[in-house]
C-alpha positions as a printed NumPy array, in Angstrom:
array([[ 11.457,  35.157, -26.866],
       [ 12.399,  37.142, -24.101],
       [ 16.193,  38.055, -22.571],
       [ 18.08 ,  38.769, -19.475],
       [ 20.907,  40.239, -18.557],
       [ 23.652,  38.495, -15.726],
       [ 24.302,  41.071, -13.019],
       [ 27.602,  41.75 , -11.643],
       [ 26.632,  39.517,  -8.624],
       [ 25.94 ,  36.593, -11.187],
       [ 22.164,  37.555, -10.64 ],
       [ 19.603,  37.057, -13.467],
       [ 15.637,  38.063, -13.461],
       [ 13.096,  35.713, -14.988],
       [ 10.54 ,  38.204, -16.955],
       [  7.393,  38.305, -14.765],
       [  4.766,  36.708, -17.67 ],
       [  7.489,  33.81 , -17.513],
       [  7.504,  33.365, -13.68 ],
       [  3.494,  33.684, -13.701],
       [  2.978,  31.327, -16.198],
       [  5.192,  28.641, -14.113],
       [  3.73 ,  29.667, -10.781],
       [  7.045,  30.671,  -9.665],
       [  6.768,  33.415,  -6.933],
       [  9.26 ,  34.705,  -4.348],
       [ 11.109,  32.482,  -2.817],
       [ 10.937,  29.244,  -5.394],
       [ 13.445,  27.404,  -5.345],
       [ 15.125,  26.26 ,  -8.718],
       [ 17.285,  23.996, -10.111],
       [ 20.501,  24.993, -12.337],
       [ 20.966,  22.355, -14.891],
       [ 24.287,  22.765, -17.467],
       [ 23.407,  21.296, -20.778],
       [ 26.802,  22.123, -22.547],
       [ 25.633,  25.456, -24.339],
       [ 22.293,  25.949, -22.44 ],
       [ 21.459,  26.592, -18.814],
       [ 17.976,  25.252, -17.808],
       [ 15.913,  26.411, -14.592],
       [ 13.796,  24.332, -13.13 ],
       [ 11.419,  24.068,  -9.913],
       [ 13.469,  22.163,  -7.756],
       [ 12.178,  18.801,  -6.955],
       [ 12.359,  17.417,  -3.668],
       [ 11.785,  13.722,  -4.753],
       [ 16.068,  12.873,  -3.992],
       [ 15.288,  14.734,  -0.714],
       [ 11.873,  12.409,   0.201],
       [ 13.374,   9.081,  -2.089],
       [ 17.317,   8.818,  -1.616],
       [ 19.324,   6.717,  -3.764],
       [ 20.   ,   2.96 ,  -2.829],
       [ 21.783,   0.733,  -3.841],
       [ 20.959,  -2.727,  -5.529],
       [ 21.205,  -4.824,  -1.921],
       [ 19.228,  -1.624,  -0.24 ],
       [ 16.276,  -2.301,  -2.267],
       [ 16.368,  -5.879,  -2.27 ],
       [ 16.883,  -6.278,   1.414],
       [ 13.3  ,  -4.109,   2.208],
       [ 11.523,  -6.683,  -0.27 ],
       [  8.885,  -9.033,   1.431],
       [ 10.312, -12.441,   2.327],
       [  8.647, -15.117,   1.402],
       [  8.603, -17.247,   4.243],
       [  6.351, -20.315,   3.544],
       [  6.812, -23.651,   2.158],
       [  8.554, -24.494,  -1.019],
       [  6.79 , -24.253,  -4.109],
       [  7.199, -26.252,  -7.599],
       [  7.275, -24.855, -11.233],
       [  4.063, -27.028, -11.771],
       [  2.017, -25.513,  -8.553],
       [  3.085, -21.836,  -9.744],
       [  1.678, -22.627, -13.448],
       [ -1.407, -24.567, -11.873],
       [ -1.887, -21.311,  -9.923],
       [ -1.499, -19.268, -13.528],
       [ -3.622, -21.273, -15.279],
       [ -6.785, -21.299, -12.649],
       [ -5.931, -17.175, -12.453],
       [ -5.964, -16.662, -16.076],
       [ -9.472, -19.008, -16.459],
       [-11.087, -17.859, -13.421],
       [ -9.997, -13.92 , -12.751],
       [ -8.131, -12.705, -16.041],
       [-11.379, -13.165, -18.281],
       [-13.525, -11.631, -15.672],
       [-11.545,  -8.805, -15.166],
       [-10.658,  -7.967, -18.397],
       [-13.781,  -8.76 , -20.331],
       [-11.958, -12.037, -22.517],
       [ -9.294,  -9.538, -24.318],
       [ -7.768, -11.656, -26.882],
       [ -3.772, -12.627, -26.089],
       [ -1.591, -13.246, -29.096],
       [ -4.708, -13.599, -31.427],
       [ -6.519, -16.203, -29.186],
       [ -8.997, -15.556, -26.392],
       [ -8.143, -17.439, -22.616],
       [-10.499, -20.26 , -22.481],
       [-13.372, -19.466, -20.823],
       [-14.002, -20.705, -16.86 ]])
């Protein structure tokens, strides 16, 4: 295990075989995580830069509307049912569901 010192300007160096072995060269930027009695380092991500949180009514507002006419329990599980006979056992080569296969088209 290797060690560090803190400098008196709150400065620390990563050993090199540490910083080669993550890819981290000059000018990476990491992230200080306090874990209680550990500090952890890591490369710092940019996904809350590129993805921002939202909120619940954010991410429901930018879902797809559907905008055509009603439709009844019984059409969706006619729909299901042709699907499951017609695509699911073609696509998935009659994999057995709860112990018994889909019927076959």
């Amino acid at each position: 295990m290797a060690s560090t010192k803190v400098s008196s300007r709150g400065q620390v160096v990563l050993p090199a075989s540490i910083r080669a072995r993550k890819g981290w060269g000059p000018g990476t930027e990491l992230e200080v995580v306090d874990r209680g009695n550990e500090v952890v380092l890591r490369r710092r991500s940019r996904r809350a830069e590129l993805y921002p949180p939202i909120t619940m009514e954010e991410a429901l507002a930018r879902l797809p509307r559907y905008e055509g006419p009603p439709v009844s329990d019984e059409e969706i599980e006619t729909e299901l049912a042709q699907y499951i006979r017609r695509d699911w056992w073609r696509e998935n080569g009659g994999r057995y569901v709860s112990g018994r296969p889909f019927p076959r088209p």
